[in-house]
C-alpha positions in Angstrom: 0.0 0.0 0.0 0.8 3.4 -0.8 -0.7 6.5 0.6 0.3 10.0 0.4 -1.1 12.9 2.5 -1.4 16.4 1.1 -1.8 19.0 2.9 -1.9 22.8 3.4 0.3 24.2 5.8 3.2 23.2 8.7 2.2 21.6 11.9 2.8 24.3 14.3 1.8 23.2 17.4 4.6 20.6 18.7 2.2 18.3 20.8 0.0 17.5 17.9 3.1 17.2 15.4 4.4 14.7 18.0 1.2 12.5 17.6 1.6 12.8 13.9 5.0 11.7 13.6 3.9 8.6 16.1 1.2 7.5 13.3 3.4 8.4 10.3 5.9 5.5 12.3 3.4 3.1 12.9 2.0 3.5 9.0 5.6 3.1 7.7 5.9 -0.6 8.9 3.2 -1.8 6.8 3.0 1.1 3.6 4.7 3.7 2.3 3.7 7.0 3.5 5.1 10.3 1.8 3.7 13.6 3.7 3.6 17.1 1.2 2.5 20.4 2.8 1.7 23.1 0.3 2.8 26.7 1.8 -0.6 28.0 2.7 -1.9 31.3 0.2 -5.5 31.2 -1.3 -7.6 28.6 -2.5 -6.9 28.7 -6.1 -2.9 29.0 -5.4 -2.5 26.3 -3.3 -5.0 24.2 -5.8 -2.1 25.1 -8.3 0.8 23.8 -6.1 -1.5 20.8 -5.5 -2.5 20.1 -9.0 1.2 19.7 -9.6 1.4 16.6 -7.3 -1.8 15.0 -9.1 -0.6 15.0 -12.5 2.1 13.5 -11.5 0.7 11.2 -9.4 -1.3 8.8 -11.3 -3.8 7.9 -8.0 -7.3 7.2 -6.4 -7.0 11.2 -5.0 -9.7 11.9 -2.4 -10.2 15.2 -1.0 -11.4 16.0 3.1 -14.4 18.1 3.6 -16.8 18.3 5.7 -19.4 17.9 2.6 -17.7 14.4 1.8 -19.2 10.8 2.3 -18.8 9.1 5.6 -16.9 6.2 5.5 -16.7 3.4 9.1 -13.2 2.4 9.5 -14.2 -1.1 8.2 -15.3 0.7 5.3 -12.0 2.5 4.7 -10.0 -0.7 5.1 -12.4 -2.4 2.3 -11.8 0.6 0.0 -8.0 0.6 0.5 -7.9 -3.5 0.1 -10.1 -2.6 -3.4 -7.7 -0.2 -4.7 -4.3 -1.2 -6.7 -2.9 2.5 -7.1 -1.7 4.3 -4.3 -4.3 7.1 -2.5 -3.6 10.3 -2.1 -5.7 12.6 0.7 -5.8 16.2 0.1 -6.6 18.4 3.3 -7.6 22.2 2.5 -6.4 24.9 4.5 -8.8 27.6 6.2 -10.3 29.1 2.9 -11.1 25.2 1.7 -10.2 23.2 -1.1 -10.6 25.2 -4.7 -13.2 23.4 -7.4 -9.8 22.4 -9.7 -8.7 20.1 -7.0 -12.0 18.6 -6.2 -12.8 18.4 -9.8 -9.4 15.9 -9.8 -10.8 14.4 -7.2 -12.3 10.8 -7.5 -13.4 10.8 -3.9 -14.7 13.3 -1.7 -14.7 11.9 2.5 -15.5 13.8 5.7 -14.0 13.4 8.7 -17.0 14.5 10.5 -19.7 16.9 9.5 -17.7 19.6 12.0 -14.8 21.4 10.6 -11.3 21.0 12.0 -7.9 23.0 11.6 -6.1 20.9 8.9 -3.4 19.9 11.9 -6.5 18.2 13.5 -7.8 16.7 10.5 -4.1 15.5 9.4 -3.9 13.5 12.9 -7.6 12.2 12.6 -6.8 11.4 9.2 -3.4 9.4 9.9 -5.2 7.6 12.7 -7.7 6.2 10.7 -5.2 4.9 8.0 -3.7 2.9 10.9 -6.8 1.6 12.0 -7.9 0.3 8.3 -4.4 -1.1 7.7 -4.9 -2.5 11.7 -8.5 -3.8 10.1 -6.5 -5.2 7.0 -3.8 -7.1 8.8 -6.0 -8.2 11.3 -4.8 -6.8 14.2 -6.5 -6.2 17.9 -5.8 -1.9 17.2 -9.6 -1.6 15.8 -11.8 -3.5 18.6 -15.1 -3.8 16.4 
């Protein structure tokens, strides 16, 4: 498995990058992980920045918003078991994701219908990863 998280803006605060780095390690053992922050600007600049990861990318891209489909964890592990090319997640920054990005989108999932900072949504997002590839490998992380 490949995965690779997009996302807009550094992880300022140090107790939350700490937790982030702990589920980056974890991830690593079992799939390759490769983190990209985009220097946060405007919507439609940091969809250009983006876009320039996509096309060179050649994945199952799914964006995070709040509008997106909600997945269980059970369901995420199935969707990651039913995909061959890697995934890439794309987290927007405060402004949100612009239409060029979600238009290269094949996927659109929510986190839940609240809105997070992206360092939140980066750590919820990374734990869940670990909990589909726990689901996946059959592991007693996911009790469910």
């Amino acid at each position: 498995m490949k995965f690779k998280i997009i996302s807009i803006g550094k992880m300022k605060n140090k107790n939350l990058a700490t937790i982030a780095r702990d589920f980056e390690k974890r991830i690593s053992h079992d799939a390759k992980l490769e983190m990209i922050e985009i220097k946060d600007s405007n919507p439609q600049i940091e969809g250009e920045r983006i876009s320039i990861h996509l096309v060179k990318n050649h994945s199952y891209n799914i964006t995070m918003s709040e509008e997106g489909d909600y997945l269980s964890s059970q369901a995420l592990a199935l969707l990651f078991k039913s995909r061959t090319e890697p995934i890439t997640f794309i987290i927007g920054g405060p402004d949100g994701l612009s239409d060029k990005v979600k238009k290269e989108s094949q996927m659109t999932l929510s986190l839940s219908p609240m809105t997070f900072t992206h360092e939140m949504a980066k750590i919820f997002l990374l734990e869940q990863i670990y909990r589909a590839i726990s689901i996946i490998k059959n592991r007693n992380y996911h009790k469910g």
